[in-house]
C-alpha positions as CSV (number, residue, x, y, z in Angstrom):
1,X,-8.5,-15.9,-21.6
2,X,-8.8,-17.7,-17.9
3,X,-5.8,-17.1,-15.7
4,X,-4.8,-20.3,-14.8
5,X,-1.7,-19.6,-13.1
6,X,-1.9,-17.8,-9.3
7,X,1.0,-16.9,-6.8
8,X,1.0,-15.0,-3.7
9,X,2.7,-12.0,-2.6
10,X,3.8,-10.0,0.5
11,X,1.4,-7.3,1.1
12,X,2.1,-3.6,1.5
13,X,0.4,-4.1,5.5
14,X,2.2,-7.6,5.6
15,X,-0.7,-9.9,4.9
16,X,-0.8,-12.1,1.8
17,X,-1.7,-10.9,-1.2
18,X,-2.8,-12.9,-4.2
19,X,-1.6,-12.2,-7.5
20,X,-2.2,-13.7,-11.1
21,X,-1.8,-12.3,-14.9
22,X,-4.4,-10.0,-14.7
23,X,-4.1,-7.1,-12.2
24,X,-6.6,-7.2,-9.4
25,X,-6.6,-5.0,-6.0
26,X,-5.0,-5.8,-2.4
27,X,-7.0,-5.1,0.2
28,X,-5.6,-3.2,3.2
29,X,-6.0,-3.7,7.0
30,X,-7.9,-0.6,6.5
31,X,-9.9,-2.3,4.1
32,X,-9.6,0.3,1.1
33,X,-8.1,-1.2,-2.1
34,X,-4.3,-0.9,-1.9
35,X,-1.5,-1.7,-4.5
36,X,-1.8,-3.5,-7.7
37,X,0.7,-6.2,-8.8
38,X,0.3,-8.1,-12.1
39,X,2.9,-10.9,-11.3
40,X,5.0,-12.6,-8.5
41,X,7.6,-12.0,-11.4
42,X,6.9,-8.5,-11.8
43,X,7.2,-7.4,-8.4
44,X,9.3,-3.7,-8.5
45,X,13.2,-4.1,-6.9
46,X,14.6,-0.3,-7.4
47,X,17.5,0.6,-7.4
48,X,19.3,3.9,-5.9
49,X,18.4,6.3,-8.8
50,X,14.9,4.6,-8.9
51,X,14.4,5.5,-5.4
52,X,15.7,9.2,-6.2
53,X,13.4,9.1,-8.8
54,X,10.4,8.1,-7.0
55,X,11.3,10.2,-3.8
56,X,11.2,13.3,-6.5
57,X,7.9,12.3,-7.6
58,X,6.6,11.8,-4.1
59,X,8.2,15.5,-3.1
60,X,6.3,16.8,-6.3
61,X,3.1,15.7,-5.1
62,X,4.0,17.2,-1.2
63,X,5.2,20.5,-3.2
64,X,1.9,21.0,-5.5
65,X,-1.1,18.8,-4.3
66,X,-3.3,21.7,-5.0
67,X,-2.1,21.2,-8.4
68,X,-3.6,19.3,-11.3
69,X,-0.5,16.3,-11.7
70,X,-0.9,13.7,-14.0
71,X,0.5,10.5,-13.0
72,X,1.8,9.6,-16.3
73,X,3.7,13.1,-16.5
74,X,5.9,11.9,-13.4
75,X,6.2,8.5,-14.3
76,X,7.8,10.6,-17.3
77,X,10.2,12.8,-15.3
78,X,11.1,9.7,-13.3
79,X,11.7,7.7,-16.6
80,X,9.4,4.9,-16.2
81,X,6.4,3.8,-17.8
82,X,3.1,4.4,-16.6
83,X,2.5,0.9,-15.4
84,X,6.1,0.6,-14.0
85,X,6.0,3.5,-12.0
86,X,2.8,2.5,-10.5
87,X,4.1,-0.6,-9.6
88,X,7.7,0.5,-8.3
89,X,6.0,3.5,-6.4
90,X,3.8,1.3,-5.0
91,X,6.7,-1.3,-3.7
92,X,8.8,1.6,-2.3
93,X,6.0,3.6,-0.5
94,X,3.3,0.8,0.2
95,X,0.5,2.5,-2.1
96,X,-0.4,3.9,-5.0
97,X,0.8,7.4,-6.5
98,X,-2.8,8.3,-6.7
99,X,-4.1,7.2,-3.3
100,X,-1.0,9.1,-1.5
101,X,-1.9,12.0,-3.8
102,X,-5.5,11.9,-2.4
103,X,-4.2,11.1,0.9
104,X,-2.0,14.7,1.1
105,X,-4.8,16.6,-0.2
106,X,-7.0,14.8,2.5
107,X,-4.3,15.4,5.4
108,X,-4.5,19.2,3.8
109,X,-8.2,19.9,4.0
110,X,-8.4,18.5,7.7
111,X,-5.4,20.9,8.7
112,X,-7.6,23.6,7.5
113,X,-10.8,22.3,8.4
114,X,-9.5,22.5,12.2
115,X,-7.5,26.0,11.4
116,X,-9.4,27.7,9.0
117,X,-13.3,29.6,8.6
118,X,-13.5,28.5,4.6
119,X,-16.7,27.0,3.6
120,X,-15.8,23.2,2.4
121,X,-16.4,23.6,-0.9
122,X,-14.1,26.4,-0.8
123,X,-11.1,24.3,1.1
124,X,-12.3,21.2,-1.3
125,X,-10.8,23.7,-4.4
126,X,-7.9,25.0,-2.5
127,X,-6.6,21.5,-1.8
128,X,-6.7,20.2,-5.4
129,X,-10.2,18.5,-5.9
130,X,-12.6,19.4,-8.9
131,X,-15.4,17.9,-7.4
132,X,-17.3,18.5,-4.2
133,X,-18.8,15.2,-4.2
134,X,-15.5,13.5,-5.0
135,X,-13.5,15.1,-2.2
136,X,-16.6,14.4,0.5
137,X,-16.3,10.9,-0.5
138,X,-12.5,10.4,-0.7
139,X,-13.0,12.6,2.8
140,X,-15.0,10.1,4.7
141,X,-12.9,7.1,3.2
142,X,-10.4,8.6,4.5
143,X,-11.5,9.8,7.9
144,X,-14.2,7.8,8.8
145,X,-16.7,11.1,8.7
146,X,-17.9,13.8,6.7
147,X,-15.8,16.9,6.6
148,X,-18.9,18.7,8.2
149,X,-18.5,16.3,11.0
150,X,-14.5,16.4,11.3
151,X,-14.9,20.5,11.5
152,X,-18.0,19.8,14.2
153,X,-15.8,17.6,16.3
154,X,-12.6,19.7,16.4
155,X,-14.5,23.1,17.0
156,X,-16.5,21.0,20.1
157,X,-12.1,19.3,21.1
158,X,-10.8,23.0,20.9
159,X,-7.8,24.7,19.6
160,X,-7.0,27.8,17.9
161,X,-8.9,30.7,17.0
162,X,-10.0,29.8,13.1
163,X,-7.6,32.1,10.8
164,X,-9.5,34.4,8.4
165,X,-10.3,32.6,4.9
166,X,-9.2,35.5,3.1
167,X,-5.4,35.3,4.6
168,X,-5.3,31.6,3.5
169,X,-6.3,32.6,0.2
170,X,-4.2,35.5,-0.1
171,X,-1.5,32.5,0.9
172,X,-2.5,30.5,-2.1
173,X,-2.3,33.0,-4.9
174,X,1.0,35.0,-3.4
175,X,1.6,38.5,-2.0
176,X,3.2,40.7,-4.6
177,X,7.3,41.9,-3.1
178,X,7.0,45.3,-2.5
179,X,8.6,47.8,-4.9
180,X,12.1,48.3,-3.9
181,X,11.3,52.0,-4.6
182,X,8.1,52.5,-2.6
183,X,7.8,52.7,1.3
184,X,5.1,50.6,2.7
């Protein structure tokens, strides 16, 4: 089927955006693949509760990026479809749920690659990615650099002495409460 018809909308970064029948990627100022629209008539207005909605998903993925979280289970819990949440998420906040998923995990990792002496494969799991490869690469598109080469440059910048891995992922799993019975 050719898509004949084309119209243009207002980008998340405030360029121009074309948009036709078929779904194609905007490209940022950063030049990474931004929001998808599918038509100038399909373009997400929310409403209050939609905007509670969203913000609920959007605190989710704050409260558990380490977690595995399906997009389609909190397009679900926000009451939308799959496609519409995309869409409406992507109006409201400027990208998509999975690219400001990847973004907290990323913002996460550098935190501890400045703070903490985890390897990066170790501080790639903590944060939420499967993959080593994966998180390196979502990394440097990210951050212009390797993780290697963040860690490198903030050790050479200074800061903090680097907090023991094994606190952070004491942190992670929970301290038990102490027995209300027992002393120390």
């Amino acid at each position: 089927m050719k898509n004949t018809w084309r119209g243009e909308l207002e980008g998340a970064d405030g360029g121009r955006v074309s948009a036709g029948r078929r779904s194609r990627p905007a490209k940022t100022s950063r030049g990474l693949t931004g929001c998808y629209f599918g038509a100038v008539g399909r373009t997400a207005v929310v409403d209050v509760s939609g905007l509670r909605a969203l913000r609920r998903a959007r605190d989710r993925m704050d409260r558990d990026y380490a977690e595995k979280i399906a997009i389609a289970d909190l397009a679900a819990d926000a009451g939308y479809s799959l496609g519409q949440f995309i869409r409406t998420f992507c109006a409201a906040y400027g990208e998509t749920p999975g690219r400001y998923l990847t973004r907290r995990r990323v913002e996460r990792a550098c935190e501890l690659l400045r703070s903490v002496n985890l390897t990066v494969t170790e501080i790639c799991m903590v944060v939420g990615f499967s993959s080593l490869g994966t998180f390196s690469r979502r990394f440097a598109d990210i951050m212009g650099r390797s993780p290697s080469a963040y860690r490198r440059e903030a050790a050479h910048r200074g800061g903090p002495a680097p907090i023991p891995g094994c606190f952070v992922l004491m942190w992670r799993t929970g301290l038990r409460a102490p027995d209300p019975g027992r002393s120390c």
